[in-house]
Residue frames as a rotation matrix with the C-alpha (Angstrom) as fourth column:
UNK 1
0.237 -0.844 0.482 -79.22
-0.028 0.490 0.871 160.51
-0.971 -0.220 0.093 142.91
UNK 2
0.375 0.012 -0.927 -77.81
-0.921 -0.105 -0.374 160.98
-0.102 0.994 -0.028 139.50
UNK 3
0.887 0.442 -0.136 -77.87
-0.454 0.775 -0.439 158.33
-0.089 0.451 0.888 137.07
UNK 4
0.685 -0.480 -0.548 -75.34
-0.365 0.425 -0.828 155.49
0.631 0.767 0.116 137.42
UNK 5
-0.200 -0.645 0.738 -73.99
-0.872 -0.227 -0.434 156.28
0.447 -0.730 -0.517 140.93
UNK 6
-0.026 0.435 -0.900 -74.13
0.395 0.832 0.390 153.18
0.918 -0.345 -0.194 143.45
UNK 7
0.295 0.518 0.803 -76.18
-0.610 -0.544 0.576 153.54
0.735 -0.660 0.155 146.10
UNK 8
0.965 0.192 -0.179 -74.48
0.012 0.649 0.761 151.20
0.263 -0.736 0.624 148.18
UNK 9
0.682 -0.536 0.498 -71.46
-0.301 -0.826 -0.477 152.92
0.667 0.176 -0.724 149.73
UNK 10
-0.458 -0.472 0.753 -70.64
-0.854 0.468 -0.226 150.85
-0.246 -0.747 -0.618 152.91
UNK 11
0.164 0.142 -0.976 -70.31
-0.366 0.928 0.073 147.40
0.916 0.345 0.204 150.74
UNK 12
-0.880 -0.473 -0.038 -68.96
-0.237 0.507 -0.829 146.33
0.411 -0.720 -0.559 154.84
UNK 13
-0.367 0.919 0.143 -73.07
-0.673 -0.156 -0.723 147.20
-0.642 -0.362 0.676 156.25
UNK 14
0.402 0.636 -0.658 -74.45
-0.912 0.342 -0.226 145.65
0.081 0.691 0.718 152.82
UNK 15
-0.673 -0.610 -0.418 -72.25
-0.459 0.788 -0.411 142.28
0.580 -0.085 -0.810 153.46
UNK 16
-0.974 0.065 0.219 -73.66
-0.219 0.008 -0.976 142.25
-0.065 -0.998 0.006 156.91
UNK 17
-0.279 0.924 -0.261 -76.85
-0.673 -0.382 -0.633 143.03
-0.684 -0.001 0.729 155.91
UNK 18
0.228 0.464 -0.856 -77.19
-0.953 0.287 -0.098 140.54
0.200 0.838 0.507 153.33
UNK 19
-0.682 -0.621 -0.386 -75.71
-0.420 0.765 -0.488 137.82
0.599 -0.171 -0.782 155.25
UNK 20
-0.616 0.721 0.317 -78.94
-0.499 -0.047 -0.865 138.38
-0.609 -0.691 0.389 158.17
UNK 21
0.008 0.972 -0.233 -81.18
-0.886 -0.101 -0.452 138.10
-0.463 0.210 0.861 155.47
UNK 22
-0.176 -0.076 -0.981 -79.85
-0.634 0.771 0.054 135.31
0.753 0.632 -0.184 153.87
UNK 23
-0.937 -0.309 0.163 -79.61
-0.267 0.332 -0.904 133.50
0.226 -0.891 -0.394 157.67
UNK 24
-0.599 0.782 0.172 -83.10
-0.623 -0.321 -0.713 134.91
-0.502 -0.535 0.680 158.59
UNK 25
0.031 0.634 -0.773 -84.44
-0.990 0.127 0.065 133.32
0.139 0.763 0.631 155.17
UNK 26
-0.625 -0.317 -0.713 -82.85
-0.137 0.944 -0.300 129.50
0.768 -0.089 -0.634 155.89
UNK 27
-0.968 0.082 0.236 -83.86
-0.250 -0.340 -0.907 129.78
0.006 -0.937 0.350 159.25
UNK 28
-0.268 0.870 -0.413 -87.64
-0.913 -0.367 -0.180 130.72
-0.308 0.329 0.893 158.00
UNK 29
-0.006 0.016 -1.000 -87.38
-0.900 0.436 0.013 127.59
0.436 0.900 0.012 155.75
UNK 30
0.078 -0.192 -0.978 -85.89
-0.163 0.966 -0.203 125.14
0.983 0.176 0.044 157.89
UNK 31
-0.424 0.057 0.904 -86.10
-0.849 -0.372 -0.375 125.99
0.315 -0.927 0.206 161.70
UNK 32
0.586 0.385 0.713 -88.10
-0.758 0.572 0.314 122.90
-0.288 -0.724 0.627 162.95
UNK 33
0.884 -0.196 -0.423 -85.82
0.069 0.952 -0.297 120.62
0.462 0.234 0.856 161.01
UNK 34
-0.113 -0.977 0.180 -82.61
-0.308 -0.138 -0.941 121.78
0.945 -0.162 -0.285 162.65
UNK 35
0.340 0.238 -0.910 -81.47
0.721 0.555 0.414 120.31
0.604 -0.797 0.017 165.61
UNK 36
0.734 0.170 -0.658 -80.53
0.654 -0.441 0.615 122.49
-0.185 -0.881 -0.435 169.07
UNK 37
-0.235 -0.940 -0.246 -76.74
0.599 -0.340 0.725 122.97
-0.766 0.023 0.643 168.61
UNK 38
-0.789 -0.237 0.566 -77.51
0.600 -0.491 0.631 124.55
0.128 0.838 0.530 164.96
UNK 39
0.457 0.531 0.713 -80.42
0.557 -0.796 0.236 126.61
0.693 0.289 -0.660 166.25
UNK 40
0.723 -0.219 -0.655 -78.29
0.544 -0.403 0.736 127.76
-0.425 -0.889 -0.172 169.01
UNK 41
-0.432 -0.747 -0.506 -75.46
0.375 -0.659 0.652 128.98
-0.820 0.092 0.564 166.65
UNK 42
-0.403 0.289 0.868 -77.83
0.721 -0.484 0.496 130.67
0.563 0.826 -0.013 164.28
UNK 43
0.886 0.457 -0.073 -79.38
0.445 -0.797 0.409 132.74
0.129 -0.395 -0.909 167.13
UNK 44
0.368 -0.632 -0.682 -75.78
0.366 -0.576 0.731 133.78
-0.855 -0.519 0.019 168.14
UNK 45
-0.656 -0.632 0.412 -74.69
0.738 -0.422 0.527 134.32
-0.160 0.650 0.743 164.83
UNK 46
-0.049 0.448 0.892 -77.69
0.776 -0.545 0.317 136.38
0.629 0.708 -0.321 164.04
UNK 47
0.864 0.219 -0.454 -76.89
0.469 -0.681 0.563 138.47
-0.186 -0.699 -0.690 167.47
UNK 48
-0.022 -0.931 -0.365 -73.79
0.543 -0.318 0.777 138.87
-0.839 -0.181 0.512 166.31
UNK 49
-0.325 0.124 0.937 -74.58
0.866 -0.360 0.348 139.85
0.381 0.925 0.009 162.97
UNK 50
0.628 0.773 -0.084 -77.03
0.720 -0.538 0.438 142.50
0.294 -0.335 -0.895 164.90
UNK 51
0.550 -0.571 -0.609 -73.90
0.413 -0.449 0.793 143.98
-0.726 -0.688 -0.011 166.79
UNK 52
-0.347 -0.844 0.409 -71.95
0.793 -0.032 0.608 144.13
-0.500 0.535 0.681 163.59
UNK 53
0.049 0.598 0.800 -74.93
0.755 -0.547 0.362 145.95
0.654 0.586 -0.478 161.69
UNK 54
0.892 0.439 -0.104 -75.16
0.407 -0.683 0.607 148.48
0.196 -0.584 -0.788 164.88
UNK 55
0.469 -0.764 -0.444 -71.71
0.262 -0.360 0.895 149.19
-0.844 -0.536 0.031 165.13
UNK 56
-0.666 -0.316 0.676 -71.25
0.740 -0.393 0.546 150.18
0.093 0.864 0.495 160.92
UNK 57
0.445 0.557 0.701 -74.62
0.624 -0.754 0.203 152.25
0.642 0.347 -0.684 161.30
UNK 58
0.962 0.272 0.013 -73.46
0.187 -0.696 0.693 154.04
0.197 -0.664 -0.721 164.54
UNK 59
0.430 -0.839 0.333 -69.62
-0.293 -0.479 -0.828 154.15
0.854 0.259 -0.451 164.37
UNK 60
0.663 -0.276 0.696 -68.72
-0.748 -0.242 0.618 152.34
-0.002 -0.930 -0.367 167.49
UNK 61
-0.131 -0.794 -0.594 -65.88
-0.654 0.519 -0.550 150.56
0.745 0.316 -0.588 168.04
UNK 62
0.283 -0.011 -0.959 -65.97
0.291 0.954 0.075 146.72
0.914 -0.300 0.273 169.56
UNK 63
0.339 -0.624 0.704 -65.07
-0.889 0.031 0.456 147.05
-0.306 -0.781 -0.545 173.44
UNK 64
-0.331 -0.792 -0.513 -62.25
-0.197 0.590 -0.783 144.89
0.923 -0.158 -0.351 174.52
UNK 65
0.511 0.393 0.764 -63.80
-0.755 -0.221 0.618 143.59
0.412 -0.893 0.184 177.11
């Protein structure tokens, strides 16, 4: 890679991708202190996050369901 270029090209994946980890890390940290409701919307957010990350690496588009 020549010198200077940024390797991070799809800043939309690296968002994503840095949002999981940032989730995954709290989580990690503070999981037994949270109560239900907030571990219940960290698992969906972090499935959603999952869909979002699979659908920049693999080019599909969202169904309309």
């Amino acid at each position: 890679m020549p010198e200077g270029s940024e390797r991070r090209q799809n800043i939309a994946l690296r968002e994503l991708l840095d949002e999981m980890i940032q989730l995954s890390r709290h989580l990690s940290n503070h999981a037994p202190t949270l109560g239900a409701s907030e571990l219940k919307y960290a698992r969906e957010r972090m499935e959603w996050l999952g869909d979002e990350i699979w659908r920049q690496v693999t080019g599909e588009r969202r169904s309309t369901l």
